[in-house]
N, C-alpha and C positions, 0 to 999 in steps of 0.2 A: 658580672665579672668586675671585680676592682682594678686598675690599673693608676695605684697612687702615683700621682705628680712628683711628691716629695719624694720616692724612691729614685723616679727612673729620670730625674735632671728636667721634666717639661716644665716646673714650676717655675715661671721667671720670677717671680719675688721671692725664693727662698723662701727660708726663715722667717717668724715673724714674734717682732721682741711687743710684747704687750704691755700695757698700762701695768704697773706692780713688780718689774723684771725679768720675767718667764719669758721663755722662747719658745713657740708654738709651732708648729710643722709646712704651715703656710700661712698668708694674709686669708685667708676665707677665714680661718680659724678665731681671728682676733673680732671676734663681736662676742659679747658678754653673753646673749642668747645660747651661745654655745661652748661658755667656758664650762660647764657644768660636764660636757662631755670629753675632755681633756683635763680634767684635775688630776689624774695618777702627773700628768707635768708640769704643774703645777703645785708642785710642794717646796718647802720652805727652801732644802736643801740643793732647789735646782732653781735655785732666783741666779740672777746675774752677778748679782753681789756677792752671792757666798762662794761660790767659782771660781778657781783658776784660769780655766779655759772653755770656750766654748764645747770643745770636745768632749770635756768632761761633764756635760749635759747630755749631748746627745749619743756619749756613749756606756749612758747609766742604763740601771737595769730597768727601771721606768721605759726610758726611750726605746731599746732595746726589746721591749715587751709588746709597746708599741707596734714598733716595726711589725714581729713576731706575728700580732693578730691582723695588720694590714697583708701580708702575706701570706700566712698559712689557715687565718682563720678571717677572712676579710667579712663573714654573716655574723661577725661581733664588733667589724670596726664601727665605729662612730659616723651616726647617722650625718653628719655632713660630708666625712669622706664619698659616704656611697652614694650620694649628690651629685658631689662634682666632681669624683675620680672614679668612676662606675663606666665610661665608656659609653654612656648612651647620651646623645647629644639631640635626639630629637626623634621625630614621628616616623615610623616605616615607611619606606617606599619602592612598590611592587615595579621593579622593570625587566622586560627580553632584551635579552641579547641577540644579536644579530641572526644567532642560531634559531631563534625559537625559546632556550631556556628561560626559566622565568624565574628571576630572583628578587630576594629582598634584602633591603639596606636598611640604616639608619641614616637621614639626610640631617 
């Protein structure tokens, strides 16, 4: 399950303005390793330069599109979203409850 940062405000850094003008969706994003998976926001037309406003970035159809597959189709998002906004934070852990039930977490 995806539960991106960038959508639901957990990201405390925001935005993330990279080497060459582009504003990328978070700081995990801004390592070159992985620009190659975010180039649809990375086009000429959505540098910081060519812009009026920030808005008018992240409310093009690129960005937009974006969103779209972190949300509706998150088995396409880009393999770093599903890294670090996938909700799984580490190893199962079998415990009872007081009751007897026996459940499992992610610890």
């Amino acid at each position: 399950m995806l539960k991106p940062k960038c959508l639901n405000g957990s990201q405390c850094y925001g935005f993330s303005n990279i080497k060459g003008g582009y504003i990328l969706p978070c700081c995990w994003c801004d390592k070159p390793n992985y620009h190659e998976e975010f180039k649809s926001l990375m086009q000429e037309h959505l540098k910081i330069t060519n812009v009026d406003s920030v808005e008018s970035i992240i409310y093009s159809k690129e960005w937009q599109d974006f969103y779209d597959i972190l949300v509706n189709r998150p088995e396409e998002a880009p393999s770093l979203c599903q890294t670090f906004c996938s909700g799984v934070t580490g190893k199962i852990v079998t415990y009872t409850t007081p009751k007897g039930n026996e459940h499992e977490r992610r610890k």
